[in-house]
C-alpha positions as CSV (number, residue, x, y, z in Angstrom):
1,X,73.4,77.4,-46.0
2,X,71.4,78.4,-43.3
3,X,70.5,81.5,-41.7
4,X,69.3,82.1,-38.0
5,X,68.2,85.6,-37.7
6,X,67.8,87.0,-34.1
7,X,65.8,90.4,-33.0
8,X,67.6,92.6,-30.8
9,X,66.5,93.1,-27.3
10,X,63.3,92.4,-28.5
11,X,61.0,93.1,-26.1
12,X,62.6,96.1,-25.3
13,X,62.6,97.2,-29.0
14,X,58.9,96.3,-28.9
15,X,58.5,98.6,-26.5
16,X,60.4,101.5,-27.9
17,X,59.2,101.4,-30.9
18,X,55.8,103.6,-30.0
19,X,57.6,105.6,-27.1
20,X,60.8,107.1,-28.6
21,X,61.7,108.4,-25.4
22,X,63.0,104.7,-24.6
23,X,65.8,104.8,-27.1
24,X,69.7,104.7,-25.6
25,X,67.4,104.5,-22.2
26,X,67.7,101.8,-19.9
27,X,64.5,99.4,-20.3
28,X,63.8,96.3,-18.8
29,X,60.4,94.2,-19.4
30,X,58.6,92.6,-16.4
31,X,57.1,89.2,-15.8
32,X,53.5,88.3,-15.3
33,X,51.9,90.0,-12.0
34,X,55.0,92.5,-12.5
35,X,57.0,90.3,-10.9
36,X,60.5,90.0,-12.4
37,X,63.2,90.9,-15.2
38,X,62.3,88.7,-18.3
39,X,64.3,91.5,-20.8
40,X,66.4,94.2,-21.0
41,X,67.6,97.2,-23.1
42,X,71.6,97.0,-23.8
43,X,71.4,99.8,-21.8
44,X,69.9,98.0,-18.8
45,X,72.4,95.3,-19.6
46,X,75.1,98.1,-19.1
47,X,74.0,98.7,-15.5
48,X,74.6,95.1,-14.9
49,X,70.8,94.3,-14.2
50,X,70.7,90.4,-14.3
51,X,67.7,88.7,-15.8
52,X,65.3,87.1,-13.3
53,X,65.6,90.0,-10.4
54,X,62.9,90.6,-8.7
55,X,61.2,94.1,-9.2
56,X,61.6,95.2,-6.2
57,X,65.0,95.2,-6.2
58,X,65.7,97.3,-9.2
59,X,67.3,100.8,-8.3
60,X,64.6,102.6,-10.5
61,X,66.9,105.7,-10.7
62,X,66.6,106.5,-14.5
63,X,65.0,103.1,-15.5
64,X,62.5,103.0,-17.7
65,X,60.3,99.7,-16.4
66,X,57.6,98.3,-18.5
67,X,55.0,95.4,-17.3
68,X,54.7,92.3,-20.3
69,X,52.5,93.4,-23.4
70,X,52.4,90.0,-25.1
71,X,49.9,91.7,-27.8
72,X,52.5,94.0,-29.0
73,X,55.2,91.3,-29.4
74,X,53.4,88.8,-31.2
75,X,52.2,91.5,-33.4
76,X,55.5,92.5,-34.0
77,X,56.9,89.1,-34.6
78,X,54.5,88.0,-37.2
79,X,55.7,91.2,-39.1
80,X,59.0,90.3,-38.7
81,X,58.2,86.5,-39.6
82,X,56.4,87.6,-43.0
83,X,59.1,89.5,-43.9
84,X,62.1,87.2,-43.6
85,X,59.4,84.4,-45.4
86,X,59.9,86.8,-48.4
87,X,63.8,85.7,-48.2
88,X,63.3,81.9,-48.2
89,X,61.0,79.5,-49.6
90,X,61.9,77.5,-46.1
91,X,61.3,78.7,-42.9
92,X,61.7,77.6,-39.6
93,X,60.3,80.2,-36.8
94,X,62.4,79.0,-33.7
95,X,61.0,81.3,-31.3
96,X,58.8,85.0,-31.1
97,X,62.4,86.4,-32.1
98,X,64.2,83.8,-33.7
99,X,63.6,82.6,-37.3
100,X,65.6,80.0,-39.4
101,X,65.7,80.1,-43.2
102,X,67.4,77.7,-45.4
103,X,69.2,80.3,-48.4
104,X,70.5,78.7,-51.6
105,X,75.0,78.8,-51.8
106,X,75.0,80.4,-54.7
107,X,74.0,83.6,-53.8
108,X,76.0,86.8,-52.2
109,X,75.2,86.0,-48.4
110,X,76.4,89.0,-47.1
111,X,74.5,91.5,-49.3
112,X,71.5,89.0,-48.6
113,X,72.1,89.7,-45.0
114,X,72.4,93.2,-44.7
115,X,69.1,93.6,-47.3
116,X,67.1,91.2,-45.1
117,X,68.2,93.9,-42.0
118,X,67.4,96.7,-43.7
119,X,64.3,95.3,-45.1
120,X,63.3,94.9,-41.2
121,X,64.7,98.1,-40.0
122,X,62.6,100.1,-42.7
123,X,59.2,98.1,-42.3
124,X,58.9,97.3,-39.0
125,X,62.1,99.6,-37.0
126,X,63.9,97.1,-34.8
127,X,67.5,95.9,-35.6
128,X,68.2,92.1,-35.9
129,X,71.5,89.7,-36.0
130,X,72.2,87.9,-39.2
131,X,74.2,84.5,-38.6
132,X,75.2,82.3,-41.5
133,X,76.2,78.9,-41.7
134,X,76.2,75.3,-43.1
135,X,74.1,74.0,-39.9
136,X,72.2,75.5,-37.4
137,X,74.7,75.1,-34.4
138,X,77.1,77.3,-36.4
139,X,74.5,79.6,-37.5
140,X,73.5,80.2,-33.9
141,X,76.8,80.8,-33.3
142,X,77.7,83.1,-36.5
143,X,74.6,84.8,-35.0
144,X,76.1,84.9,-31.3
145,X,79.4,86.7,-33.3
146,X,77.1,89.2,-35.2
147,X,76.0,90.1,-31.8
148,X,79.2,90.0,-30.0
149,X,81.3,92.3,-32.7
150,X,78.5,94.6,-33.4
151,X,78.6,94.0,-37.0
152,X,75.1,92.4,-37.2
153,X,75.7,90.1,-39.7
154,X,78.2,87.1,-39.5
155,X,79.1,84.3,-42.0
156,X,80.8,81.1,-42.0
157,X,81.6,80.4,-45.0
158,X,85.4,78.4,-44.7
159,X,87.3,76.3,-42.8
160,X,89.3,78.9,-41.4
161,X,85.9,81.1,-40.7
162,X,84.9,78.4,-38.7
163,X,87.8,77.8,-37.0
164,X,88.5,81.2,-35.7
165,X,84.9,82.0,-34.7
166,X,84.8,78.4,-32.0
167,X,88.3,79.9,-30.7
168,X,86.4,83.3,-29.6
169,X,83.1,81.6,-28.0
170,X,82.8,80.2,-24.8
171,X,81.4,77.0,-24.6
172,X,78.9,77.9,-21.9
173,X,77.7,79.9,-25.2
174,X,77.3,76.7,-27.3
175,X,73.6,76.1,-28.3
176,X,72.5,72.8,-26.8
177,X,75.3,73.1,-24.0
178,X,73.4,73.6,-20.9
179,X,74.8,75.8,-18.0
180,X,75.6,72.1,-16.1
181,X,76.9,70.5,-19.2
182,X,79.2,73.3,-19.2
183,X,80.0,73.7,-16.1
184,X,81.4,70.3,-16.3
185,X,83.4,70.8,-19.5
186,X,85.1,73.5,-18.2
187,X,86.0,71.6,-15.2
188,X,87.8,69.2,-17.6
189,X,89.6,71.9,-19.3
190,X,87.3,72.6,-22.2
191,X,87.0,76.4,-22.5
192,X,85.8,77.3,-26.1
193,X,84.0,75.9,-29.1
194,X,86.6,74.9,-30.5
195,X,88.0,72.9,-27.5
196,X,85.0,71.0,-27.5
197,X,85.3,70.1,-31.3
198,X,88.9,69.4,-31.3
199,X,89.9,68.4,-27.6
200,X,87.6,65.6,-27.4
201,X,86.4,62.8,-29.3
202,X,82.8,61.4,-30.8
203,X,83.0,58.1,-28.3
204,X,84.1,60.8,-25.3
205,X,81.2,63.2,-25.9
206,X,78.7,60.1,-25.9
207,X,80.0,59.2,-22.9
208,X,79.5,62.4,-21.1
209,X,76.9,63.7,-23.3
210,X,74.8,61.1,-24.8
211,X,73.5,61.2,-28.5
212,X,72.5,64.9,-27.7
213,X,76.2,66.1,-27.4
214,X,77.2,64.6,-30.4
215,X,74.6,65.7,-32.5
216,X,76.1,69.1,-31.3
217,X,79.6,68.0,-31.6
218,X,79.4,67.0,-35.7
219,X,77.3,70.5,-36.3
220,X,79.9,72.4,-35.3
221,X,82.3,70.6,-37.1
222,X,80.2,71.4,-39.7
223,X,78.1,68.3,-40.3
224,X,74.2,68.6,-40.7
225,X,72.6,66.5,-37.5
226,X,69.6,68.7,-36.9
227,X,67.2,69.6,-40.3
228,X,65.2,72.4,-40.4
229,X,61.4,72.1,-39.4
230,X,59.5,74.4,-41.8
231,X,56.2,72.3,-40.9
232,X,55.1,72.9,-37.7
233,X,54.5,69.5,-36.0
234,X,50.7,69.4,-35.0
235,X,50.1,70.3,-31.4
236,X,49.5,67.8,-28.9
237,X,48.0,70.2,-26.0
238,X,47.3,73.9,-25.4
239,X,47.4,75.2,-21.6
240,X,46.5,78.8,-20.2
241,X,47.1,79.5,-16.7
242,X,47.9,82.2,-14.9
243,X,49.5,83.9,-11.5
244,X,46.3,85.9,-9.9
245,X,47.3,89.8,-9.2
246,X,46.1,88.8,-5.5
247,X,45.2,85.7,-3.7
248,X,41.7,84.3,-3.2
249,X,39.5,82.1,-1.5
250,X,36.0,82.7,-3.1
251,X,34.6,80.2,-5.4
252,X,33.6,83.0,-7.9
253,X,36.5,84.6,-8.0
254,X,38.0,80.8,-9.3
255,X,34.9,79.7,-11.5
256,X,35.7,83.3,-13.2
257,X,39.1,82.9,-13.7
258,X,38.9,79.0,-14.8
259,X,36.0,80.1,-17.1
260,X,38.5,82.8,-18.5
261,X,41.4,81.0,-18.9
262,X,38.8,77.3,-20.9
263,X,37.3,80.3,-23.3
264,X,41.3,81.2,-23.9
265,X,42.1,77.7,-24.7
266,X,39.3,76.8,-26.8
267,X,40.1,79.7,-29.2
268,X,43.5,78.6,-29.3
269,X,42.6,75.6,-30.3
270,X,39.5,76.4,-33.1
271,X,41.7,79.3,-34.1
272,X,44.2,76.0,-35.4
273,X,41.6,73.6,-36.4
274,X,41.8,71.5,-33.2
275,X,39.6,69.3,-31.3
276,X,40.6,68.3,-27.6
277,X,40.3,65.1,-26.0
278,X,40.9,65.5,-22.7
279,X,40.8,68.7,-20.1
280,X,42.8,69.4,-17.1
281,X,42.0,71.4,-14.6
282,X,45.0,72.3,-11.7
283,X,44.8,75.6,-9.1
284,X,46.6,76.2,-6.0
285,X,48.1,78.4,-2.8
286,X,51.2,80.3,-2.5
287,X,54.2,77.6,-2.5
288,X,56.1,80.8,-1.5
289,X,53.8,81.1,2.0
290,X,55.8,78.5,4.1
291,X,53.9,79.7,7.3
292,X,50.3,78.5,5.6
293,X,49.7,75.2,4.8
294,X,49.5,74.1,0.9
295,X,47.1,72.5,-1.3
296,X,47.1,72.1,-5.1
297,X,44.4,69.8,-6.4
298,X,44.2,68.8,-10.2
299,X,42.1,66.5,-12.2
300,X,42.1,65.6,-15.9
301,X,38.3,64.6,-17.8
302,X,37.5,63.1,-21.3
303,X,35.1,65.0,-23.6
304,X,32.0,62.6,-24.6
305,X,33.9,63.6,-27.8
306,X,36.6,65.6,-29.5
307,X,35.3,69.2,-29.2
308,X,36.6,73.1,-29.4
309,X,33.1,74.8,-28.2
310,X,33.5,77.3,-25.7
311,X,30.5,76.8,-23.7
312,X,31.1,72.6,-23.6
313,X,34.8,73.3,-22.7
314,X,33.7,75.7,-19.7
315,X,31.3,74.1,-18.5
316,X,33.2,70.8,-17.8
317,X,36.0,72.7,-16.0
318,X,33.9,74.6,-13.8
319,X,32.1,71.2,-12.8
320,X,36.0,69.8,-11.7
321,X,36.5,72.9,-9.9
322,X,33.6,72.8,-7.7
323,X,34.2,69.3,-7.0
324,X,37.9,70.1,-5.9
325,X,37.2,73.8,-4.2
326,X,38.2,74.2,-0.7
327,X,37.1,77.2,0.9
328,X,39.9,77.4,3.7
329,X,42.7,78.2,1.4
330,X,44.0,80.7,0.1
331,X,44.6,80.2,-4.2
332,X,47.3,82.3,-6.0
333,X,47.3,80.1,-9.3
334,X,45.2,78.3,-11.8
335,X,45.6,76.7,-15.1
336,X,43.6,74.6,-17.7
337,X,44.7,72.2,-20.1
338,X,43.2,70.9,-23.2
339,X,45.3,67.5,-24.5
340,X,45.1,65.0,-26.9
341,X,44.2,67.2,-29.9
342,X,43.2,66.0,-32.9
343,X,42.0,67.9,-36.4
344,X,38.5,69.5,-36.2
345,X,37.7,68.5,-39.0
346,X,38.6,65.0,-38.4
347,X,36.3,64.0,-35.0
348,X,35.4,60.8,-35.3
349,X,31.8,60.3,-33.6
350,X,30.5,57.8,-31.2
351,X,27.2,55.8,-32.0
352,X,25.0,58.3,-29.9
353,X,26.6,61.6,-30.8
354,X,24.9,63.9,-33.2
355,X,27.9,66.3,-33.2
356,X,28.0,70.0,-32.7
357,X,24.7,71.9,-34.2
358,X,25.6,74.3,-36.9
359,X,23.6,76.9,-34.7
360,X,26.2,76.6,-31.9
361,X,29.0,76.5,-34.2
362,X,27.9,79.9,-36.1
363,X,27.4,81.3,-33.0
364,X,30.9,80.6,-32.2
365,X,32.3,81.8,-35.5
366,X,30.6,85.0,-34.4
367,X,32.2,85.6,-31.4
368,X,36.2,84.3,-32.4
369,X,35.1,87.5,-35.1
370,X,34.0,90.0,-33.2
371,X,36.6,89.0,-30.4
372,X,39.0,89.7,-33.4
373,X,38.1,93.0,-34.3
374,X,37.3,94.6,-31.2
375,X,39.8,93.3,-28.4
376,X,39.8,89.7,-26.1
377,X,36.4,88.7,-24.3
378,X,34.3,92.1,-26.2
379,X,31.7,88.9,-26.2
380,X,31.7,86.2,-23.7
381,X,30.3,83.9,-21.3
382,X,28.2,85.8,-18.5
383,X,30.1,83.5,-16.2
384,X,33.3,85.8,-16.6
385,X,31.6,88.2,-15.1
386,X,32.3,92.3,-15.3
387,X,34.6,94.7,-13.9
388,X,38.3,94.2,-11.9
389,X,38.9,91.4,-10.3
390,X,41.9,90.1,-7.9
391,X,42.7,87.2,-10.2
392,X,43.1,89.6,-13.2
393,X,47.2,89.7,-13.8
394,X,49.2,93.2,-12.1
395,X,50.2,94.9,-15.5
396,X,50.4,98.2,-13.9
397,X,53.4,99.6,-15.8
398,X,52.1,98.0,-19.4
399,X,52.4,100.6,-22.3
400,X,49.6,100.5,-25.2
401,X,48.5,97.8,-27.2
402,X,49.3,100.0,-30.2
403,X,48.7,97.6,-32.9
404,X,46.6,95.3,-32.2
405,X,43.5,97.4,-30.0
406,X,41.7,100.6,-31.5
407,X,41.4,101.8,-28.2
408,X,45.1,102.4,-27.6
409,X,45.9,103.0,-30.9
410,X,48.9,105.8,-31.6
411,X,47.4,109.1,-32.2
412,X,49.4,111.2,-34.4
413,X,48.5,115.1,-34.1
414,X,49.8,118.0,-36.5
């Protein structure tokens, strides 16, 4: 059987966990910059806030708005994660809130379900859905029922389980049924689950579908299509890039900003043991300004050889920039990618390379640790420069880093 367990509201649970005052309020989460809805409270749900409204538009009458503190939630997520690994030797983690485990059948699933719940309400203090199933379409959808009812945990575990749970669910609710997939299908008459696994036929869903469809088709009829992934495949690419707070057209404000966002991606990629082959390098102006005239250059590089150090990584991207800089725009956007990687540990060097010195590579062992311990860029290129800058993302509504910064640590007075 297998088990897809879902956090609730999550980012909004993140955020009430440290600020009490937040419970039973309305809360909704903002994009980068502060720019949109990307979560909400059931509360905020209740007001009928849609996701993806701008900010501006809210009706901030007793709504508690937060900007994005990606720190907290991945914190909280890999407590969550380590948890649920305690349940299942297999694990799939489908998202920062979404983790798949593969349970044995001959177990009590429900009490399973409810301890693995509690377990997560008592250690970390956010409330998770509990879907149960023989694949992982109908464990995304026992999940969608836990939800739905309020129960918080769902299992299929029959025929006529099965059967009664497709009647109640939408098919625009159907994992891998996109919103025009669906649209479609309820054109043609198909309103629930279950229509679609007992209106139609294999050969029709192909048709209309392709391979995709049916794969979703025979899981919900309760036929394994789609297995769980409990090894991560290897990443092919690694890309940081960010919205600037406020436009610019300096050349230091970009080589700052590029320089920031290389030093990002080459942790990323010696925190996992990578090497990249190739960099890109892409900036540009406001698409939304259709009064100003629009440029968005871009060009991709090859290393001499596969490489995760810093300064080399830097370096190169700065020296694409400054070919492609043009001082009469405006820029509200740049990004760097680092492709083709391959294991560190694996580089395979050219006649005329001598490879990375073990000086260079201590010194950047020193500053991934001290980066660690005391907060992002504590040590770092003097190309990043000091103080505020306009590129630097608007997160003026963020609450505290509470786990993962000393300096905004909860403070507990009695």
């Amino acid at each position: 059987m297998i088990a897809l367990v879902d956090c609730n509201n999550f980012y909004a649970s993140c955020e009430a966990l440290f600020q009490p005052k937040l419970i039973g309020k309305p809360v909704v989460v903002l994009s980068n910059n502060d720019g949109c809805v990307i979560a909400r409270s059931a509360e905020a749900k209740a007001l009928g806030i849609p996701m993806g409204v701008p900010a501006y538009q809210i009706d901030t009458q007793g709504v508690e708005i937060r900007s994005s503190n990606f720190a907290l939630y991945g914190d909280i997520s890999g407590r969550v994660m380590r948890i649920l690994a305690r349940f299942s030797p297999r694990q799939e983690i489908y998202s920062i809130d979404e983790c798949f485990l593969d349970l044995p059948d001959d177990i009590d699933l429900r009490t399973l379900a409810h301890d693995m719940r509690a377990t997560i309400r008592r250690e970390v203090g956010i409330g998770v859905g509990v879907g149960i199933a023989p694949t992982k379409t109908l464990a995304k959808a026992a999940n969608w029922k836990a939800k739905k009812s309020g129960a918080g945990v769902w299992v299929i575990d029959s025929h006529k389980s099965r059967q009664e749970l497709l009647a109640s669910m939408p098919v625009d609710e159907i994992w891998g049924v996109g919103r025009k997939h669906s649209k479609r299908l309820i054109s043609w008459g198909i309103q629930t689950a279950l229509d679609f696994t007992e209106k139609v036929s294999e050969v029709w869903i192909q048709e209309k579908m392709s391979i995709t469809g049916v794969r979703t088709w025979k899981e919900l009829r309760g036929k394994p299509c789609i297995l769980l992934e409990d090894i991560t495949p290897p990443k092919k690419s690694t890309m940081v890039s960010r919205t600037f707070g406020t436009g610019t057209d300096r050349l230091n404000d970009l080589e700052e900003a590029v320089a920031s966002f290389a030093l990002s991606a080459a942790e990323k990629i010696r925190k996992d043991k990578l090497a990249a082959n190739t960099i890109t390098l892409f900036f540009h102006t406001d698409f939304h300004r259709k009064d100003r005239e629009q440029y968005s250059p871009s060009g991709t590089t090859s290393f001499f050889s596969p490489t995760n150090d810093s300064f080399t990584i830097i370096q190169t991207a700065l020296t694409m920039l400054r070919g492609l800089f043009r001082p009469e725009f405006l820029y509200r956007k740049a990004g760097v990618m680092l492709g083709n990687l391959v294991p560190a540990d694996e580089v395979q060097l050219t006649l005329f390379d001598t490879g990375e010195s073990p000086a260079r590579k201590q010194l950047l062992l020193a500053m991934d640790a001290v980066n660690y311990r005391f907060g992002k860029e504590t040590v770092k290129p003097a190309v990043l420069g000091v103080g505020g800058k306009p590129w630097k993302l608007k997160q003026s509504l963020r609450s505290g880093r509470f786990t993962t910064c000393w300096d905004e640590i909860v403070e507990v007075r009695v």
